[in-house]
N, C-alpha and C positions, 0 to 999 in steps of 0.2 A: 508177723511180717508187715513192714513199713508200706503204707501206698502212697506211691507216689506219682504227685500232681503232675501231669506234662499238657494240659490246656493249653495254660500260660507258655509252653517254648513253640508249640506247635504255632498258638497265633504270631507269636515274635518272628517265627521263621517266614509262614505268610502276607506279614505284611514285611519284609524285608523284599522280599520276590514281587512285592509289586510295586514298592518304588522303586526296584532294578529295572523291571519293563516300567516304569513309566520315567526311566530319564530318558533326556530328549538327545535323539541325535545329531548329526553333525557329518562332514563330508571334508576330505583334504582340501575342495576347491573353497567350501565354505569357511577355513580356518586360515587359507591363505587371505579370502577379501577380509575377515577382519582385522589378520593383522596390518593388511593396505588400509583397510580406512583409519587402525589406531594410529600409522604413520601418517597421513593424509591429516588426523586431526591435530597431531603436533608438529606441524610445518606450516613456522607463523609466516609463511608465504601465501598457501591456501586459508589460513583464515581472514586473512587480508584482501586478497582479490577472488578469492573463487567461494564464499561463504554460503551462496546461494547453490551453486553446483556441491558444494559440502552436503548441504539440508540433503538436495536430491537426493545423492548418492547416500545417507544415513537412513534414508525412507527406504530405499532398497532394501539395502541392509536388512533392516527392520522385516521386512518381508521374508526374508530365504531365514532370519533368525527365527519368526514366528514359526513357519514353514517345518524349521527343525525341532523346537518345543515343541510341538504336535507329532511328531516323528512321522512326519510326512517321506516321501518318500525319493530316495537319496536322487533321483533323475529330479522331479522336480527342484528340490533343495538347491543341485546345481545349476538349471537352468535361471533360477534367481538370483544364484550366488554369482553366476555370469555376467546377469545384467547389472548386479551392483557392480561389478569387479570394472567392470568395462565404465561404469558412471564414475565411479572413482579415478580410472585413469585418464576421462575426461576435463573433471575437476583439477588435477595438474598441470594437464596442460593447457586446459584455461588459465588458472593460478600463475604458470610461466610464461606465458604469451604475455600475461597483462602484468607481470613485474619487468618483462621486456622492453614493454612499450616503454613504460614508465622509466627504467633506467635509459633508453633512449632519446626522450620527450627530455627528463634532466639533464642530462648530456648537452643534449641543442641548448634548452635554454644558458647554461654555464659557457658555452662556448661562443654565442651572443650577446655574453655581456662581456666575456674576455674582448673580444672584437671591438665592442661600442667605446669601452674604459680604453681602449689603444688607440683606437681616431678619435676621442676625447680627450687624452693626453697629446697627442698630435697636434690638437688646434690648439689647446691651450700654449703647449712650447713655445706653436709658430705664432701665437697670439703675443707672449710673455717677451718672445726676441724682436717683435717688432714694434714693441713699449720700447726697450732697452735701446736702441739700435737708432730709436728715432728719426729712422729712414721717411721718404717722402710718404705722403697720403697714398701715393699710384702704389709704392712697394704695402706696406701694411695692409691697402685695400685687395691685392694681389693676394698677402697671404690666407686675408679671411677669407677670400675667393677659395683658395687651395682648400683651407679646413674646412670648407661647405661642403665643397666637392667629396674629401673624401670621408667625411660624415654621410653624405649621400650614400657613397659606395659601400659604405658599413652599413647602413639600413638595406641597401639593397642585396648584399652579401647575406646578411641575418633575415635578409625574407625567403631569398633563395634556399638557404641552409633549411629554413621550417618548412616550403613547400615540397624540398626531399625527403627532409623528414616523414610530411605526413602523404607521400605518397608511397611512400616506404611500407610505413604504418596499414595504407591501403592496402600493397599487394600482401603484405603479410596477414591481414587479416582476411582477403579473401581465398588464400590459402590455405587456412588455416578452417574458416567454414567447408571449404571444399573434401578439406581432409576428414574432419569432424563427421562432413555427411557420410562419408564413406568408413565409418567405426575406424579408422587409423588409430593405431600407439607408435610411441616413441620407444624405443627400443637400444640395446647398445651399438647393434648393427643397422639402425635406421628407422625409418618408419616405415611400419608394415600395415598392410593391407590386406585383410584376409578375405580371401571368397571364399564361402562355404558349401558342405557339400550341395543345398539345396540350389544352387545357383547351375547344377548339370541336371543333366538326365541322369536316372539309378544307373549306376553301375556305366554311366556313357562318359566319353569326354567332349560333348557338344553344351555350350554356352543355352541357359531358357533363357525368356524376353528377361527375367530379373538380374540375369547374368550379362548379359548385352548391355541394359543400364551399369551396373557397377561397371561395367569397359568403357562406356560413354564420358561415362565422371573422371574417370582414370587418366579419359584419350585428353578431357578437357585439361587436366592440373596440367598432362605434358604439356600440350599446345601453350598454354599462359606461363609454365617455365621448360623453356627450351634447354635449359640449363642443368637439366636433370635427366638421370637416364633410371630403368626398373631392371630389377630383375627378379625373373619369373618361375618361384619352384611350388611342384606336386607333391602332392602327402595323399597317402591313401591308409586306411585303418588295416592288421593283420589277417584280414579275413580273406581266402584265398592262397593262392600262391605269390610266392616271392617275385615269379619272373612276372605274372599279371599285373600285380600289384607295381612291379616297375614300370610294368608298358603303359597303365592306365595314367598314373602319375604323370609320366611324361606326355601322354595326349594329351590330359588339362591342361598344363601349363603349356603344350604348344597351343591348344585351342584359345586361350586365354592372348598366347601371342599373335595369334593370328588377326584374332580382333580388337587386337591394338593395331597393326599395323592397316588390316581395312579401314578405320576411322585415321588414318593420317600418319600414322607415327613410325617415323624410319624405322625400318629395322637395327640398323647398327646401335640404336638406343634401347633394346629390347634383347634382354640378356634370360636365357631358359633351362631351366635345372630340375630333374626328377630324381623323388629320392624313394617312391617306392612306400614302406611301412616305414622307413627309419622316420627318426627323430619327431614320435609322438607328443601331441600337448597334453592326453589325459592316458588313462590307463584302458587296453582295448578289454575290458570286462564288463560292458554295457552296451546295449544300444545307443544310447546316447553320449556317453565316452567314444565312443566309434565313427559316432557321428561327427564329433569335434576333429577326430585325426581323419577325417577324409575332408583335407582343402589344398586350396592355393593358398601360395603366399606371393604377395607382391612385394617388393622391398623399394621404396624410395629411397634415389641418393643424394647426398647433399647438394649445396651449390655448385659444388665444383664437378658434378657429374661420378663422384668415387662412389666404389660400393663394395661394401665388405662380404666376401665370401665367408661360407662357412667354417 
């Protein structure tokens, strides 16, 4: 009878089972920031204006990825994978703020040289017809009077044009910090504003002192655009009942409006919606997935005050 060798399958088999446990995990929220940041790094927008906010948001990255080599653990994983997610969507809309500017900035200047080459062909004409014309000294001295004048008016039209411009450029940019402070995205239905759950009491719909500031900043962008209105919906995670979970919902987001409108802010700008467990951002199979679908959402609306319902 043959003997036969099984060493050799038995060690093959255990070292196969241990690079099984030792590959590294990974998290849907972490597989969605990489695919944002591979989009983020081929959008020669952002490597143009926001390369610095790129690095940031890849150092993140780098963190929730080491994170998961080590098969750290998928709460942690996501809380990193968060805050890349969230620096990446920063880096865009830094990236489009500042191709904004700059398509606006070009814009002026083309539009003040249209301007200058047209009361510069003006003086010339009324210069060239009053060669031709050989009218008296009083008319030709008239007309380069005239093309002074409205050379003048075209420097001062082109000054005018830049100082809108760049106050333009001011309100937009202090907008745009104001929003920043307050973790805002851009969204298809607007820019959203999340308060999360830590911003109440457990299980409460009363605003804490962190909760009061993020309403402060809030009350501030309305007041500096009047022109804009919010509107104000509840998310609560599935834990409990349905009808709670509606009622709680809709206390935050009245609680939320309530203190908007104590800091100043009409009511009739102040639009409020509770949805209860519907329409989760994570999956409610964690503490910290649970965490995420217990918030408000604020929705900024455009310039023109519109605002997109669900």
């Amino acid at each position: 009878m043959k003997h036969i060798h099984t060493t050799p399958v038995l060690l093959a088999i255990a070292a196969l089972l241990a690079a099984c446990s030792s590959l590294p995990t990974s998290t849907t929220l972490l597989d969605q920031t990489r695919s944002d940041y591979q989009q983020a790094q081929n959008d020669p927008t952002v490597s143009r204006y926001a390369a610095l906010e790129l690095s940031q948001a890849g150092a993140a990255l780098s963190q929730a990825n080491q994170v998961a080599q080590d098969n750290g653990s998928a709460a942690n994983i996501d809380k990193l994978a968060y805050l890349a997610k969230q620096k990446i969507a920063l880096t865009q809309e830094v990236a489009k703020r500042k191709a904004a500017e700059s398509d606006v900035a070009e814009a002026g200047r083309v539009r003040d040289q249209i301007r200058l080459d047209q009361r510069t062909n003006e003086a010339n004409a009324a210069h060239l017809s009053a060669e031709r014309a050989k009218q008296t000294a009083a008319v030709a001295q008239s007309n380069a009077a005239q093309a002074q004048r409205e050379t003048d008016m075209a420097q001062a039209d082109a000054a005018l044009a830049q100082r809108q411009v760049q106050e333009a450029n001011v309100r937009a940019a202090q907008l745009q910090a104001q929003l920043n402070d307050l973790a805002a995205q851009k969204t298809a239905r607007g820019i959203i504003i999340t308060l999360g759950d830590v911003m109440f009491g457990t299980d409460l719909a009363r605003l804490n002192a962190q909760g009061i500031r993020s309403a402060q900043k809030l009350a501030d962008v309305l007041q500096q655009n009047p022109q804009r209105n919010v509107l104000v919906e509840g998310f609560t995670d599935s834990t409990g009942t349905a009808e709670h979970n509606q009622a709680l919902s809709e206390r935050r987001a009245q609680a939320v409006q309530s203190a908007l409108q104590d800091l100043g802010i009409a009511p009739n700008r102040i639009a409020m919606r509770g949805y209860g467990e519907s329409y989760p951002v994570a999956a409610n199979d964690s503490a910290a997935h649970r965490q995420l679908n217990r918030r408000v959402e604020i929705i900024l609306s455009d310039d023109t005050g519109k605002l997109l319902a669900r």
